[in-house]
Each structure stands twice: as C-alpha cells, then as structure tokens.
C-alpha positions, 0 to 999 in steps of 0.5 A: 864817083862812077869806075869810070871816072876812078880808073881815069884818075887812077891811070892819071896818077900812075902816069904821074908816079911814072913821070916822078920815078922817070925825073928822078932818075934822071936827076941822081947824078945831080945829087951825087957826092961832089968832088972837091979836087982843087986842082981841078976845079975852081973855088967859085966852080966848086961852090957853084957845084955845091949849089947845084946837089943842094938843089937836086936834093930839094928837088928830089925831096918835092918828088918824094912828097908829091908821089908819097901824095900820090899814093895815098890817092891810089890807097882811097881810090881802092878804099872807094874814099876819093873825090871827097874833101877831107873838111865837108865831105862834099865831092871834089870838083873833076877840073880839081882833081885833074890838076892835083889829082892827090887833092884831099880838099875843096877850094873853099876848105883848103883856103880856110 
C-alpha cells in the first residue's frame, strides 16, 4: 500500500478513535451509580434506570473494543503490515478498509 493510502486510512481511524472517545464521553453519565431513593423514584422508574446503565455499560464495552481494534491498526500501519489479510495474506480490499478500517481479514477468509 502506497503512504497515500496509509495516511488516509490513518486520519480515517484517528477520526474514528476521536469520534469513540467523543461518545463515550458523553455516555458517562449514563453509567453513573443509580440512585436507589425510593422516596423519589418508583419501582418501575428504578428498574427502568437499571436497565438504562446496563446498557451504557455494554455500549462502552463495544467502544473500548473497537478503539483497542483500532489501535492496533495504527500499530501495523507503523509496522508497515496493514492492508494484508491475516488468512492468505492477499491485500485487503480499500472499499473494505474504508468500512472497517481495523479489518485483519478478507471476505472470503472471515466467512471461513
């Protein structure tokens, strides 16, 4: 892959990490401890904010992940090992790697 295409897909997944870091920010309050006032809240309102953290949490889990994927991108973009599917070897299709730019393999491999 040309130092073109390895810095577009580079500002591609900084982005990517940016707009993670930018929701999960936003979502903290979300997973804040719930406040179990019975005096002021409901049963069903308490359960209902319960559910809501749990979530949160999950979500923040799936971000954690996929910018920990991310990052290991940038790593092989650096090691000058990205664009190669990790199964065959061959290069990575681009319309691929613009989806998921942290993809490790090809069409074929992953549904193997």
């Amino acid at each position: 892959m040309n130092e073109t295409r390895l810095a577009r897909f580079r500002a591609l997944i900084q982005e990517r990490l940016q707009e993670l870091g930018d929701s999960s920010a936003v979502g903290q309050s979300a997973r804040a401890v719930v406040e179990l006032d019975q005096q002021s809240v409901g049963r069903l309102s308490r359960m209902d904010a319960l559910q809501n953290q749990a979530m949160a949490k999950a979500q923040q889990a799936r971000r954690e992940v996929e910018a920990r994927r991310l990052r290991l991108a940038l790593d092989r973009i650096s090691a000058r090992e990205y664009g190669y599917c990790d199964g065959c070897g061959d290069d990575l299709p681009e319309g691929r790697l613009t989806l998921d730019p942290a993809a490790t393999l090809c069409v074929s491999c992953a549904r193997g």
